[in-house]
C-alpha positions in Angstrom: -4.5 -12.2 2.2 -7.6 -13.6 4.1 -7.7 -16.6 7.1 -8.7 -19.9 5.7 -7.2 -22.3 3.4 -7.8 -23.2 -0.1 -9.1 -19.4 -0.9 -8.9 -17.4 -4.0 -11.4 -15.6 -4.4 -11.7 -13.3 -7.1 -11.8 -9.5 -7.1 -14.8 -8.6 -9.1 -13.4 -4.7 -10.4 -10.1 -6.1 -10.6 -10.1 -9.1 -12.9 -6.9 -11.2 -12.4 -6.5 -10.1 -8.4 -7.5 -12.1 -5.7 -8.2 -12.6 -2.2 -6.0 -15.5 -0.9 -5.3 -17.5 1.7 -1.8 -18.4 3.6 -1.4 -21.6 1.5 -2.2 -19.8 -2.2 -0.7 -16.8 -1.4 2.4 -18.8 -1.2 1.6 -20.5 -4.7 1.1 -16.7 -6.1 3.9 -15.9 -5.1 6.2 -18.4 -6.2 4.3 -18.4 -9.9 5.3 -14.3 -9.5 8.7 -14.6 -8.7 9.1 -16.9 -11.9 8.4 -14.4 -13.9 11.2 -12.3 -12.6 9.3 -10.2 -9.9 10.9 -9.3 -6.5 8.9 -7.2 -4.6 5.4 -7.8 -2.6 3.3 -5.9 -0.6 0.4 -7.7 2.4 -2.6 -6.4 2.7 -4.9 -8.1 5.3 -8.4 -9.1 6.0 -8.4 -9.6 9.7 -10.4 -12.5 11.6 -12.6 -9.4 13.2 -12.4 -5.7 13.4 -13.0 -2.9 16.3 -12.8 0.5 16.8 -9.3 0.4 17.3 -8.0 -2.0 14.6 -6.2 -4.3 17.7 -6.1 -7.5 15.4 -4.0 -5.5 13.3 -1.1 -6.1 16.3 -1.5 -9.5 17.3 1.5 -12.0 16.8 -1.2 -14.8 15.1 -2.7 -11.5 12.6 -3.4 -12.8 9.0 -0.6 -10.6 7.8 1.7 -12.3 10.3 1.4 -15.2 9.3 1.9 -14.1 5.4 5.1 -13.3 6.9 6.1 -16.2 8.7 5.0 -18.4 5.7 6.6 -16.1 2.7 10.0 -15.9 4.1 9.9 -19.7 5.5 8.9 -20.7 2.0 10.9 -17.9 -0.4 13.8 -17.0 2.7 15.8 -14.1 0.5 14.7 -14.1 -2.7 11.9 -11.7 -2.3 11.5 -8.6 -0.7 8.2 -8.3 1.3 6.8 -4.6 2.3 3.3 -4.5 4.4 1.1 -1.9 4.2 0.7 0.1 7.9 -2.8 1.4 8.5 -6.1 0.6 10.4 -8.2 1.0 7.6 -8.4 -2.9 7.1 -9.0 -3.6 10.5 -11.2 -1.5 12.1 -15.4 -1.6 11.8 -15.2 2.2 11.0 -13.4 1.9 8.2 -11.1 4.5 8.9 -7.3 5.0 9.2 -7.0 4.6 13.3 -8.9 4.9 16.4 -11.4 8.3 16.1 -12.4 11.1 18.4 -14.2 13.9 18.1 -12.6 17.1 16.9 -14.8 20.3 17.0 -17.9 18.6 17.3 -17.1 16.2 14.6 -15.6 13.0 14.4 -12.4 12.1 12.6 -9.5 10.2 13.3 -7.2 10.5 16.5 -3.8 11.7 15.0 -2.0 11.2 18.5 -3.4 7.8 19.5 -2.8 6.4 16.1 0.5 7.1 15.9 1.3 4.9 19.3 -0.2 2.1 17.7 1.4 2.1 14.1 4.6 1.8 15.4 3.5 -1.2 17.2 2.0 -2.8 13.8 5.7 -2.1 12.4 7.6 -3.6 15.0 5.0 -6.9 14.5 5.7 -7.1 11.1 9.3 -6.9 11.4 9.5 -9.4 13.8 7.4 -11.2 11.6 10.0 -10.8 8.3 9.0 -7.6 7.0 12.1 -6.2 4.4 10.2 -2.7 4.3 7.5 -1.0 6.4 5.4 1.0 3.9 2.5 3.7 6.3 -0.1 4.6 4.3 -2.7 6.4 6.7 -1.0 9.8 6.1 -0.7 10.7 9.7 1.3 13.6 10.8 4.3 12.3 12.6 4.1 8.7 11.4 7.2 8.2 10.1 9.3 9.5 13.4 6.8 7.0 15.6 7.5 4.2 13.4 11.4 5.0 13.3 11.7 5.6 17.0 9.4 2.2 17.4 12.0 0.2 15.1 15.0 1.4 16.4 13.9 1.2 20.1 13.0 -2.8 19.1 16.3 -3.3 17.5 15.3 -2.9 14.0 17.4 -0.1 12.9 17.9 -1.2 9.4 14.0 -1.8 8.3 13.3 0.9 6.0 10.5 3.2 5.9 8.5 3.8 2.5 6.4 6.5 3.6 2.8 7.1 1.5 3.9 10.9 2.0 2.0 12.2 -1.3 -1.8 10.3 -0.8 -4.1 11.6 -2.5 -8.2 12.0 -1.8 -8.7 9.9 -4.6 -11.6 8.6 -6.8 -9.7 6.2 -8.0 -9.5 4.2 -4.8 -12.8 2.3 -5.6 -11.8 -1.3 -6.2 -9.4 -1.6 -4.1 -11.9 -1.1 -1.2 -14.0 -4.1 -2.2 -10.3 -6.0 -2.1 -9.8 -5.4 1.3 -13.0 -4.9 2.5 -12.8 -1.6 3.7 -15.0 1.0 2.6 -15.8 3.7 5.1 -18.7 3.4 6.8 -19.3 7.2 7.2 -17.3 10.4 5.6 -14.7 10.2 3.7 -10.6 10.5 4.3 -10.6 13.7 3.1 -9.7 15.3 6.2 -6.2 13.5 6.3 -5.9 12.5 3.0 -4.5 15.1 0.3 -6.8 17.6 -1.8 -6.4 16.8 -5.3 -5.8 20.2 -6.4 -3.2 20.7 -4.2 0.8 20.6 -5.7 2.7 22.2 -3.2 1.0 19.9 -0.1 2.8 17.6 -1.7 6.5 18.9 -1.4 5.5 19.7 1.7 4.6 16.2 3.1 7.5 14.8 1.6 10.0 16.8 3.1 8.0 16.7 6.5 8.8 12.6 6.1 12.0 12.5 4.8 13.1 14.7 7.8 11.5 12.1 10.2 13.4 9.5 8.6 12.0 7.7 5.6 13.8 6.0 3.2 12.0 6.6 0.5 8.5 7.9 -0.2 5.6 7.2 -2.4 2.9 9.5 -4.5 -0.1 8.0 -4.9 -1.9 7.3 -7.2 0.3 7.7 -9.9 -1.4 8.3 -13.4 -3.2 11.8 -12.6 -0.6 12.9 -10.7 3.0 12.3 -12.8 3.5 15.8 -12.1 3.7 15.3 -8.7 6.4 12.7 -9.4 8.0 14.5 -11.4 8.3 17.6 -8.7 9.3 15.4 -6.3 12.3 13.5 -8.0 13.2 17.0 -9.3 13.5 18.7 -5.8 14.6 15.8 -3.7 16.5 13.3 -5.6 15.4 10.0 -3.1 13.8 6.9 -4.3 10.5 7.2 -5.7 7.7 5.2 -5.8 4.2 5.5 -7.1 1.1 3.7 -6.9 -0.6 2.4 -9.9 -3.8 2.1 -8.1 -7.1 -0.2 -8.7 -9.2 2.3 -10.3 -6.5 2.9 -12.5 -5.8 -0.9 -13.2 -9.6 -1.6 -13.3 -10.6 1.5 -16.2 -7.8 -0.4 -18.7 -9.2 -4.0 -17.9 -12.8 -3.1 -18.5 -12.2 -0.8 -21.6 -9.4 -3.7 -22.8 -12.1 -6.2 -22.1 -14.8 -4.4 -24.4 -12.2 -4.3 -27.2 -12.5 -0.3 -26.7 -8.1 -0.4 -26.6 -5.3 -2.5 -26.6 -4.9 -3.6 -23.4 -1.4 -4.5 -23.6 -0.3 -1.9 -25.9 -1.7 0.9 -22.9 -1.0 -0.9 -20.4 2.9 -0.6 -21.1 2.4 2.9 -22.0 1.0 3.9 -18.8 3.7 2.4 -17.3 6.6 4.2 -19.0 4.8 7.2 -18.3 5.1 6.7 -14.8 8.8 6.1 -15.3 9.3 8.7 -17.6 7.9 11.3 -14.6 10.4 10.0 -12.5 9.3 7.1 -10.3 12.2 4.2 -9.3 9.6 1.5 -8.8 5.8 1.1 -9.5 3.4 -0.5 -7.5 1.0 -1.8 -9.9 -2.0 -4.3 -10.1 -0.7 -5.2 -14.0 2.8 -6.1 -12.8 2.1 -10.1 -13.8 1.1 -9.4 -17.0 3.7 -6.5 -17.6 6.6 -9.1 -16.9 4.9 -11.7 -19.2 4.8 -9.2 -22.0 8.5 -7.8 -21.4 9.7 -11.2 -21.4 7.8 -11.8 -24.7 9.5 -8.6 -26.3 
């Protein structure tokens, strides 16, 4: 969701996706949830970005007043989760305010953490169900549940991003929300690919701080990881059918190189079949059009 009205702009590597303002967010939305869907996540383009991301906490922020409108518009019947990171809203590009660590510069773990709970606590006062942090920060999930509870919102869940991966497949999504970047990578707080047993570790770092349930993303490379962590934990899973993902089946579907709809539903029980209790996917309009066809 972008400022403006009348916007709906479309997402070049993710044919069918857009960028949208308040007004056809809400008409998105409602054409969604009459196809039986439930469950939406905000992402945000901000007015303006700093080095700190502070648009991301202002009572008036684009995702705010997604919020406002969604629930004003929809009350109940749908269930709205924001994303919580910086990434979006600072001119870095990264996931919070930086410093420099060992003669490098990266992001400030500490500093970050103040802040995120402060973007939860807006969005909840602003009608977020669930309160998803993505930016992998150690100690996120006990600032954000100490921040909640402290402003009276003991029964917002957490979904914590506890298994995010350094991915490739990240691309597209970058040109959605305008957030490349703009030097190095995420590497040093993101997850190394390679790595399994990070994994378990993360999770159970989170679920002891509090979440609710937890997310692996992305999801296709990594149904083993799903699978390991349904197996060893038994909480709600979620995994995230990410854009480079969504984007390889669109472009290959669009060449005639497979059946789009005939992969797209098998990727899809895949990730349920490794485990996962709800997908997060950039197909999920067309996947309910198609299960409603039989």
């Amino acid at each position: 969701v972008r400022p403006g009205s009348g916007i709906r702009n479309e997402i070049s590597s993710m044919p069918g996706n857009f960028q949208l303002s308040v007004d056809r967010l809400i008409d998105e939305v409602g054409a969604a949830k009459d196809l039986g869907i439930r469950g939406f996540i905000l992402f945000g383009i901000p007015t303006f970005k700093d080095a700190t991301g502070s648009s991301a906490l202002q009572d008036d922020g684009i995702v705010q007043q997604a919020l406002r409108a969604l629930k004003q518009t929809f009350k109940n019947e749908v269930v709205l989760l924001t994303d919580e990171c910086f990434c979006e809203y600072t001119d870095h590009g990264h996931c919070g305010p930086l410093c420099e660590v060992q003669g490098r510069v990266d992001v400030d773990n500490d500093a970050t953490l103040e802040i995120l709970a402060k973007q939860c606590v807006s969005h909840a006062m602003a009608g977020a169900d669930i309160v998803a942090p993505s930016g992998m920060m150690d100690g996120m999930v006990q600032a954000i549940r100490a921040g909640l509870d402290e402003a009276g919102f003991e029964e917002i869940p957490i979904m914590s991003y506890a298994a995010k991966y350094a991915s490739g497949f990240y691309g597209p999504f970058r040109e959605a929300a305008e957030s490349p970047p703009q030097f190095g990578d995420r590497g040093s707080y993101q997850m190394d690919p390679a790595n399994g047993d990070e994994a378990e570790r993360e999770v159970e770092l989170d679920l002891a701080e509090g979440a609710d349930f937890i997310m692996v993303k992305p999801a296709l490379s990594y149904l083993d990881i799903i699978r390991r962590v349904k197996q060893r934990f038994h909480v709600p899973v979620a995994a995230y059918n990410v854009s480079g993902e969504f984007a390889m089946v669109k472009a290959a579907g669009a060449k005639g190189w497979i059946d789009e709809r005939r992969v797209t539903m098998e990727i899809l029980t895949s990730i349920k079949r490794a485990g996962a209790d709800l997908i997060l996917t950039y197909h999920c309009r067309d996947a309910a059009k198609w299960l409603r066809q039989g």
